[in-house]
Structure formats: structure tokens, C-alpha cells
C-alpha positions as CSV (number, residue, x, y, z in Angstrom):
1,X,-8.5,24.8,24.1
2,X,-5.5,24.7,21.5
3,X,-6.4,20.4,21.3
4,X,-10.4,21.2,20.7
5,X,-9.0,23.7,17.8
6,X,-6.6,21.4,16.5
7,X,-9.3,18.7,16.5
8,X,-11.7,20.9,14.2
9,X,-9.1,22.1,12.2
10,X,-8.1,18.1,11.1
11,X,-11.8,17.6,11.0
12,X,-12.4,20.2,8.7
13,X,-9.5,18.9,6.2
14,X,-11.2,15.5,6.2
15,X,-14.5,17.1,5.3
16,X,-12.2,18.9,2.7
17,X,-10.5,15.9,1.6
18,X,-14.0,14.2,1.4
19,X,-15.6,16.7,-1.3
20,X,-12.9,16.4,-3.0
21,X,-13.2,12.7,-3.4
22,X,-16.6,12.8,-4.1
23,X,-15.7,15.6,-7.1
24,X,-13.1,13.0,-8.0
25,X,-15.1,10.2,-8.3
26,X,-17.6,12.1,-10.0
27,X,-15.0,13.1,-12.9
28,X,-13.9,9.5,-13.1
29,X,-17.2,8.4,-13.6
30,X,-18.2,11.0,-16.2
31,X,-14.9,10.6,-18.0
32,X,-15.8,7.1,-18.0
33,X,-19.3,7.3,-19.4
34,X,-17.7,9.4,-22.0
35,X,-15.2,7.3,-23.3
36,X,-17.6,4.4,-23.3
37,X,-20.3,6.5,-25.4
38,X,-17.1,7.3,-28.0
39,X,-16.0,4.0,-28.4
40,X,-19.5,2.5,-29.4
41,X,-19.5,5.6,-31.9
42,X,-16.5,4.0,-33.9
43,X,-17.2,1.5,-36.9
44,X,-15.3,-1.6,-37.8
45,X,-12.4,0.2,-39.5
46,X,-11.9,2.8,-37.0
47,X,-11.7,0.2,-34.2
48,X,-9.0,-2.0,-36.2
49,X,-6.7,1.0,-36.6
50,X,-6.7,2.0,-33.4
51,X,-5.6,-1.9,-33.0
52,X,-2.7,-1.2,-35.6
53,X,-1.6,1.6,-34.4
54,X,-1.6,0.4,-31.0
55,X,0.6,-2.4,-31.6
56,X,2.0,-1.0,-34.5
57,X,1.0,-3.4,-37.2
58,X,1.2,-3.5,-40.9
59,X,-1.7,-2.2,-42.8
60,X,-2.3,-5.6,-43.8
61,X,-2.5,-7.0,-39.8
62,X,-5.3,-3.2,-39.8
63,X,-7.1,-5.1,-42.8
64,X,-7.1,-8.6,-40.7
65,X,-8.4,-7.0,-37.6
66,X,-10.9,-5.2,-40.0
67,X,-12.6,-8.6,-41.1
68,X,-12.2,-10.1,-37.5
69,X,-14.7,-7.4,-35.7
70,X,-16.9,-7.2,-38.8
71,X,-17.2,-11.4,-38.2
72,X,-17.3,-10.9,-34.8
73,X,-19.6,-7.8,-34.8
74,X,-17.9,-6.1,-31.9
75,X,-18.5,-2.7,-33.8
């Protein structure tokens, strides 16, 4: 009796642990969608600071990456 208990119990805390994977994945995916629709919000400028700053350029580097995605059009 105390194995078939045991047995249900674990079972239960996979089921648990399953949910919460799904939820998880759910987030992840949302969060993702998310990010994606923000970033195709940005313009030409915003996108080549956020470059800058990232690797910590000089505004004149910003101004470079600037002309590169307006060439490029990856805005």
C-alpha cells in the first residue's frame, strides 16, 4: 500500500512538474513574440545605439552603424 501511495505521489509531481513546463514555455514563447514585435518597432537610429552602447562605441562608430542599416535596410 505505502509503494502504490508513493507511486501516485511521484506521479502527481511529474504532472506538477509538467504544467509547469508547459506555463514555462508558454512565457518563453510570449516573452519571445514580444521582444521580436519591439525590435521591428525601432528605426535606424535607435537600432545603431543600442549597437554603441552595446559595445561601447564612440558616437561617431553610432553614426557609422546609422548609415550601415539605413544601406542595408535592416530597420
Amino acid at each position: 500500500m505505502i509503494a502504490i501511495n508513493q507511486i501516485q505521489y511521484f506521479n502527481n509531481k511529474v504532472k506538477e512538474c509538467n504544467e509547469l513546463n508547459n506555463k514555462l514555455q508558454k512565457l518563453i514563447e510570449e516573452n519571445q513574440n514580444l521582444i521580436e514585435k519591439e525590435w521591428n518597432e525601432r528605426n535606424s537610429q535607435e537600432i545603431a545605439i543600442f549597437f554603441g552602447y552595446t559595445l561601447k562605441c564612440k558616437k561617431s562608430k553610432i553614426s557609422q552603424y546609422n548609415e550601415i542599416i539605413k544601406e542595408k535596410k535592416i530597420d
